[in-house]
N, C-alpha and C positions, 0 to 999 in steps of 0.2 A: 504494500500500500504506500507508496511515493507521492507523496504528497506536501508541498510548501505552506500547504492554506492552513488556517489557525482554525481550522475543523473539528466540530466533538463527533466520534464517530465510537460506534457500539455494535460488537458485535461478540460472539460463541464461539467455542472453541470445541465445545463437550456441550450437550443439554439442552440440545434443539430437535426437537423430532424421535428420542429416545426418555429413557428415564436414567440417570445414568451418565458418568465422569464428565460433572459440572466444570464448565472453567468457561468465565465470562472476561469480557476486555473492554475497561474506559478509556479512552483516546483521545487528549484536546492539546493539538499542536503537537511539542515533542515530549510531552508525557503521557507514560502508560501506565493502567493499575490494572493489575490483573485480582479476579473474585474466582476466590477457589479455585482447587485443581483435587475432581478426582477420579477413578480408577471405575470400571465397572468390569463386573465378570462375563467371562464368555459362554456364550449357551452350547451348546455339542455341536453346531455347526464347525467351530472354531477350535481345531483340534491337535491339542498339544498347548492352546495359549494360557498364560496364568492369569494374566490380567488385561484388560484394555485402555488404555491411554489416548488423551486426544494428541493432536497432532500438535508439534508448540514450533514448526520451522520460522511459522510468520512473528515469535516470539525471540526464539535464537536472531531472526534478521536484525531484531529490532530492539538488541538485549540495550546496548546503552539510554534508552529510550523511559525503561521500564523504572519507577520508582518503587516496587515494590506488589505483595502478593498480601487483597485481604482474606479471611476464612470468616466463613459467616458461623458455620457448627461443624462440629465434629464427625459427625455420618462419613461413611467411606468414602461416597458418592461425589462428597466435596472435599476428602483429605487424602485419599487413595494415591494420587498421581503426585504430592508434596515431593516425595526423593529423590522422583524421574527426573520432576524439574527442576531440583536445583543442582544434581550433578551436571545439567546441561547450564544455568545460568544461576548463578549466586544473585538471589536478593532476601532484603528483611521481609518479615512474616509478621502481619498483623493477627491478631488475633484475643477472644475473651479466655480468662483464665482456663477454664478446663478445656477447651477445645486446643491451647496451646499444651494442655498437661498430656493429651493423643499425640498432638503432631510430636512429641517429645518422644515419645514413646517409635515411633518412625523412625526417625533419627536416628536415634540410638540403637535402633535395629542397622541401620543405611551405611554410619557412622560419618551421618553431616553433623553431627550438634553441635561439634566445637566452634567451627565455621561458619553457623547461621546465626543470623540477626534475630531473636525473638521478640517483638514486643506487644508487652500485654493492654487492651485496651476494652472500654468497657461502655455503657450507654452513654456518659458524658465527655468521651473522648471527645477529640477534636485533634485533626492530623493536619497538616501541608504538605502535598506530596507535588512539587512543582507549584504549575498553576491552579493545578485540585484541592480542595480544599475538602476533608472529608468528615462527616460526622455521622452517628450511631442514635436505631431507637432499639429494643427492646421487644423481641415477638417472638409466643410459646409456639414450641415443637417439642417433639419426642427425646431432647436430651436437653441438657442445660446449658446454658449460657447462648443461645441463639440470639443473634442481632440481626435487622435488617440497617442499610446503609444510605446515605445520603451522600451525594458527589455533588459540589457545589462548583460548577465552573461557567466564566464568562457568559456559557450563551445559556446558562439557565442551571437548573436541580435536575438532576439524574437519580432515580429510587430505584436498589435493588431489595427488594422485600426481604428475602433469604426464604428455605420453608420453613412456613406457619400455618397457623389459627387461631382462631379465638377460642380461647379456653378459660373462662369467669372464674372458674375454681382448679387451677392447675395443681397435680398431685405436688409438685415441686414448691409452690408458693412464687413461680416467678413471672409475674404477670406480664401482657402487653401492655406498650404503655401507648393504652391509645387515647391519650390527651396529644402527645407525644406526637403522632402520627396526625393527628387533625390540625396540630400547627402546621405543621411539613406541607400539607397540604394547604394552607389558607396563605404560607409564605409562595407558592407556587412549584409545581411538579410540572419540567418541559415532558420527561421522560419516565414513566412506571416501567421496571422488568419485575414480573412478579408471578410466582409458581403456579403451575397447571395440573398438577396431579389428579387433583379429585376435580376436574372444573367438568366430571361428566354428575356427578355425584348429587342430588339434591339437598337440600337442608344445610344446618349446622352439626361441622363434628361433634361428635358426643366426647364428653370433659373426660378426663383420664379419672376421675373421683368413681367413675364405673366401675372401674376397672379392680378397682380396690376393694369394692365393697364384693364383688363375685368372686373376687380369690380368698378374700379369707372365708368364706361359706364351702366352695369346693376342699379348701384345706378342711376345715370342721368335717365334711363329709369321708373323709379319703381315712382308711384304713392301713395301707400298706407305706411304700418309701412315694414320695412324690418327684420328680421332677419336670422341670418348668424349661423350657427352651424359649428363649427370646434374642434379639440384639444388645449384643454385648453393652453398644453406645446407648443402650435405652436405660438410664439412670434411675430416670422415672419408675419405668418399670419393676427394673432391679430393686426399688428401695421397698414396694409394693408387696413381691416375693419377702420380703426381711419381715414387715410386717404381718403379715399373713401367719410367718412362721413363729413369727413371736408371741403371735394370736392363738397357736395352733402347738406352741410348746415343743417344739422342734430346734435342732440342731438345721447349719448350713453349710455346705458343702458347696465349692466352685468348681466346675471341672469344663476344661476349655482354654486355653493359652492368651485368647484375648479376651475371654470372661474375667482371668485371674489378671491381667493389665490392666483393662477398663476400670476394676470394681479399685484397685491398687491406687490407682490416677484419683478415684472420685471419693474412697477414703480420706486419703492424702492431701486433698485440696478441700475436702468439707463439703462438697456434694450428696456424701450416704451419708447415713447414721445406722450403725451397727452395733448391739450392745457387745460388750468386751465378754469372751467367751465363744458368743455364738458360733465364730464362724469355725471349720472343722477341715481338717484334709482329707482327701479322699478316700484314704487307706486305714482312716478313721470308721467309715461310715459302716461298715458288718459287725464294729464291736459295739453299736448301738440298735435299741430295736426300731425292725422298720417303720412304726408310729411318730417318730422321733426324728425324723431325717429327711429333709427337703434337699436334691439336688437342683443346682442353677446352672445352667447348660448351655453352650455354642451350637448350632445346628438348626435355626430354627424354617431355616429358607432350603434343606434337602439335602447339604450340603456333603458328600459321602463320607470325607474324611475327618469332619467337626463330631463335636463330642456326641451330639446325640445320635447321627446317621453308623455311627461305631456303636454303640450300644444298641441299637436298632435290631444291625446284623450279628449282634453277639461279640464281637470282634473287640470290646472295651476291655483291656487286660485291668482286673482287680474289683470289677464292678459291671453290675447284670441289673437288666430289668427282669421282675418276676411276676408271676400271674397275681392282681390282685393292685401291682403296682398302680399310680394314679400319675400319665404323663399330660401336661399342660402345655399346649401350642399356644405361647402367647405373642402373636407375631401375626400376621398374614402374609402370606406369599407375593414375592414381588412380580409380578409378570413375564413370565418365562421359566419362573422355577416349582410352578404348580406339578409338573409330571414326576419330580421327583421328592416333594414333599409329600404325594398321594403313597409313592413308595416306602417311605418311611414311616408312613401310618398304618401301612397295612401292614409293614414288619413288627410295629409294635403291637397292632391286634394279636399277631401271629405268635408273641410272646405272653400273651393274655393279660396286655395291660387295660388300666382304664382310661382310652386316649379323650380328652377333650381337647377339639381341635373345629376348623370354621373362622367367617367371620366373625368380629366382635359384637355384629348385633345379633348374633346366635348365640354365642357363650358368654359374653361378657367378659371375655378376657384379653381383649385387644380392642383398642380405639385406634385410630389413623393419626399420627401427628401431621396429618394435610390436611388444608380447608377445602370443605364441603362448596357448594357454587356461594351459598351467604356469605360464608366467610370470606370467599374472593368477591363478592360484590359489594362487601362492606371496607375490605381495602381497598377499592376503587375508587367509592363516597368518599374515604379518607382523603385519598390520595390528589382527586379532581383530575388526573396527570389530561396535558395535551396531549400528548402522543403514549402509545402503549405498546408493548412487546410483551407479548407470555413466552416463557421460558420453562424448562423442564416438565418436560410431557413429550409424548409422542404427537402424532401431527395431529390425531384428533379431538388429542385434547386442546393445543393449542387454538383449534377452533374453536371446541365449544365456550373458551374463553374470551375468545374474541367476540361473539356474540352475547356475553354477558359482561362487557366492559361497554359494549351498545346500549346495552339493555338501562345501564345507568347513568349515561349520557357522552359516554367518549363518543367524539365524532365518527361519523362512517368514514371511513378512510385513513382514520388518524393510525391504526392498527395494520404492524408488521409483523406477520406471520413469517418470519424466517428460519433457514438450515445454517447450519454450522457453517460460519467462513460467509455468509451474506453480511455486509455491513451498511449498517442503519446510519446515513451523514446527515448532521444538522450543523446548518449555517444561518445566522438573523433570523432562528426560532422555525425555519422551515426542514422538514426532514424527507429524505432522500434514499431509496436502498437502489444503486444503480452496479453494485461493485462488488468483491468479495476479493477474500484473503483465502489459501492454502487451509484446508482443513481437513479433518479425516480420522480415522484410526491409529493410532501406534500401539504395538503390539508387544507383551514382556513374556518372553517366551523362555524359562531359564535365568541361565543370567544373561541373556541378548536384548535388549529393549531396540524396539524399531526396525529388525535387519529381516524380522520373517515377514516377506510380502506375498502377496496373493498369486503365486507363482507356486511356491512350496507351500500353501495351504491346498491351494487345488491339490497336488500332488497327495498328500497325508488322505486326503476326501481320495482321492482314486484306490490311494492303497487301502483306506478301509473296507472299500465296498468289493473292489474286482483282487486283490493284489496285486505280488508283482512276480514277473515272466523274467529271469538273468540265462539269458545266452552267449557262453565261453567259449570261441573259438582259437586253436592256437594255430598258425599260418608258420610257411618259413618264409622266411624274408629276402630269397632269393629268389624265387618263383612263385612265393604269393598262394600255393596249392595248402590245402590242410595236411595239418598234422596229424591232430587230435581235438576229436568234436561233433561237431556241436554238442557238450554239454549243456542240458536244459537243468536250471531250476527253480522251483517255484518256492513261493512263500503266499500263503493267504488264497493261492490262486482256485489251485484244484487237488485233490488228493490223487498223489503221482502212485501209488499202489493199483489204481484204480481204472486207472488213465494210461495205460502203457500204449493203446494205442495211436491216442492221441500224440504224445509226445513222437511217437515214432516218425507220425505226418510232418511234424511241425520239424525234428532232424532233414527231415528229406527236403522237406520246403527249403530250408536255411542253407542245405547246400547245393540247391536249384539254384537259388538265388546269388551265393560267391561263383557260382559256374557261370553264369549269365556276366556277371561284372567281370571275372577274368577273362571270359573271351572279348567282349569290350573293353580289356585292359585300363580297366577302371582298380588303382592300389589305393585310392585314397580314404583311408580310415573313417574318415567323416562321414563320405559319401557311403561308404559300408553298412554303418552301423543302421545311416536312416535308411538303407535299402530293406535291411533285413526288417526294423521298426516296422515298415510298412507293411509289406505282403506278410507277417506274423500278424501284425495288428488285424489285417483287414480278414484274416484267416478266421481268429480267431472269435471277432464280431461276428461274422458272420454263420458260423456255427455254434455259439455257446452262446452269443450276446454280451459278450464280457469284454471288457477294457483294462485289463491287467496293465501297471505301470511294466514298461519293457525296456530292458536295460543289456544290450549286447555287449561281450567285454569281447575283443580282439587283443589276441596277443601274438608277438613276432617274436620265433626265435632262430 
């Protein structure tokens, strides 16, 4: 994006037309701030990848430019991609106390923390990052310390919400401050970007005080060991389970690597309350009885190798679910990971647990921290903005957002429905999407970030479904006739016990076809291998239907 003009321009990086590795970019003149950076998992399309990352090259172009990286909360969604991107570009890190007590925890995994800027700021900050000038309100969601932001630059207020809702009686006690947000609004909003998750959703989310009140009833009912699977970052929730078990006279047990971080972080920083005692290690919980013993678990979204998707399959060394047990899905499935959450419930019926699991307005044991369409249409009243942008959702939720920003009087037209890397220009209060930046995917595959492209996934996708066909011929290199060969072998392909005759065709094809080239005195290796690639390929389509990866090795000796 080259550009001399003292332009505010706004656009995604992550978080436009998915749910999933948020990272937003404020732009006016030659400062940039970048809001969040995070990570989203791959669904089995995407095979072998660990994590997904947005693309930051138009970031790296523009590293001297950037003043810095703010985090609205802690969720993966927005802190996932924090390591990727500062081994690529060092900058400070804004952020509220416990959401910096996660990205800490990253870090110190990565081993940037020496090297990073951290600082902590809270709803009465107030930053200068160049000609930006940045300030904080305060809006409930599913962990603690969640801000939304104000960008204060020459051609106007830029509002990124962060996710919320309205929650009157938040389990945490940490209210919106929407006094807060109606000044913001009556000072003037050129620019609203504000979350679209539930904007299919009717009504007002229901308050997390539910939530509370149907776990400790289900604990009173449950007989056997209970455990509760949720998100580790859900504080709220986590402090719910304490409660319950406190209610319920129980012991508590953490099992899960980032259940025992998170809870570490929000001890630490005064986030939980936990009475001194309670809580228990895992290798603890068989010398007490099972009335007595709540496990708080990782796993809540199917995950195979998190703590509960191991206990599930049995496969948890030191610790079993037993008939009679009482497991609690308190969480709902993110979209995409319903096929293997369904898996994991059926493995735990399979185990003769007592699975409560569903929506939260089926059990009562999960509420949404995203607002319902009231809740976005009372951020909108707040908000007045001229112009609007919905952000994080898929594309139709970003619609149905867009028609309930109408609905309470943003102009028709005033609403940009954009993808990642479309960018939003405003110049003397009129706004413009004619352009776009570099945006996309980056892929962490290992310890590789970026190099697996869609070249070698296709491939991984071939070799799962057909496999692969390795044909070894050894040549002499004086005359180019065989040695010894065509060796065939398969992997994933076909069962070669089975198949003898086939392979035999496929020897005789492969030295049809070196015979054909040497009488056309054709030695060139290259042109070899795709000879043989082909008339095996085409062979083999057309009698099995299969596309086995094919891999000829010629050898000269």
């Amino acid at each position: 994006m080259e550009t001399t003009e003292m332009l505010l321009s706004i656009f995604a990086l992550g978080g436009l037309n998915e749910i999933g590795k948020n990272m937003y970019v404020i732009q006016y003149g030659d400062d940039i701030v970048v809001i969040d950076c995070g990570g989203k998992f791959p669904d089995e399309s995407l095979l072998g990848i660990d994590l997904i990352l947005p693309d930051i090259s138009y970031l790296k172009k523009n590293r001297d430019k950037i003043r810095g990286l703010i985090v609205t909360h802690g969720h993966e969604d927005h802190i996932g991609g924090i390591p990727y991107l500062l081994k690529e570009i060092n900058m400070p890190i804004y952020a509220t106390n416990f959401t910096l007590g996660l990205i800490q925890l990253k870090l110190e995994e990565h081993r940037l923390l020496r090297d990073t800027e951290l600082v902590t700021v809270h709803a009465d900050s107030s930053l200068r990052l160049g000609e930006i000038e940045v300030t904080f309100f305060k809006v409930s969601h599913s962990i603690p310390d969640c801000m939304g932001i104000v960008f204060h630059t020459p051609e106007g207020n830029v509002v990124h919400t962060s996710d919320f809702k309205f929650d009157l009686t938040p389990a945490n006690h940490q209210y919106a401050d929407i006094h807060k947000m109606a000044r913001i609004g009556e000072e003037g909003v050129l620019v609203l970007l504000s979350e679209s998750t539930n904007a299919e959703r009717k009504g007002l989310t229901p308050s997390e005080q539910m939530v509370g009140e149907a776990m400790k009833e289900a604990f009173m009912k449950a007989t056997g060991k209970i455990f509760v699977s949720t998100f580790a970052s859900n504080v709220n929730r986590v402090q719910q389970v304490v409660n319950a078990s406190i209610h319920s006279n129980r012991k508590l047990a953490l099992v899960g690597r980032s259940m025992i971080n998170v809870v570490s972080v929000a001890l630490e920083r005064g986030y939980l309350t936990v009475p001194e005692g309670m809580l228990i290690e895992a290798k603890e919980i068989d010398a007490l009885p099972p009335d007595k013993v709540t496990v708080l678990c990782t796993g809540s979204q199917g995950e195979p190798m998190a703590a509960l998707g191991r206990l599930a399959s049995g496969t948890f060394r030191g610790l079993s679910i037993y008939p009679g047990d009482t497991v609690i899905m308190a969480a709902s499935p993110i979209p995409g990971n319903e096929k293997d959450v369904s898996r994991i419930i059926d493995n735990l019926f399979q185990l003769g647990a007592h699975v409560i699991y569903g929506t939260g307005s089926t059990t009562g044991m999960h509420v949404s921290g995203h607002g319902y369409q009231e809740d976005l249409k009372l951020m909108l009243t707040l908000m007045k903005p001229t112009y609007f942008i919905p952000i994080h959702g898929e594309y139709r939720m970003l619609h149905h957002h867009q028609l309930l920003a109408e609905s309470v009087g943003v102009e028709v037209g005033h609403t940009f429905i954009v993808k990642n890397g479309d960018v939003v220009d405003i110049q003397g209060a009129i706004a413009r999407q004619t352009r776009s930046v570099p945006a996309g995917d980056s892929y962490v595959d290992g310890s590789s970030v970026g190099e697996t492209g869609s070249a070698v996934l296709r491939d991984r996708k071939q070799l799962s479904q057909d496999g692969m066909l390795i044909i070894i011929i050894t040549l002499d290199k004086s005359n180019h006739k065989i040695i010894t060969g065509p060796d065939i072998i398969t992997r994933g392909f076909i069962y070669v016990r089975h198949s003898e005759d086939l392979l035999k065709v496929l020897n005789k094809l492969v030295k049809s076809v070196l015979d054909d080239l040497s009488e056309a005195g054709i030695s060139d290796w290259k042109e070899m291998k795709q000879a043989i690639s082909k008339d095996v390929g085409q062979y083999v389509f057309k009698h099995l239907k299969m596309k086995p990866v094919l891999l000829p090795v010629i050898i000269e000796v």
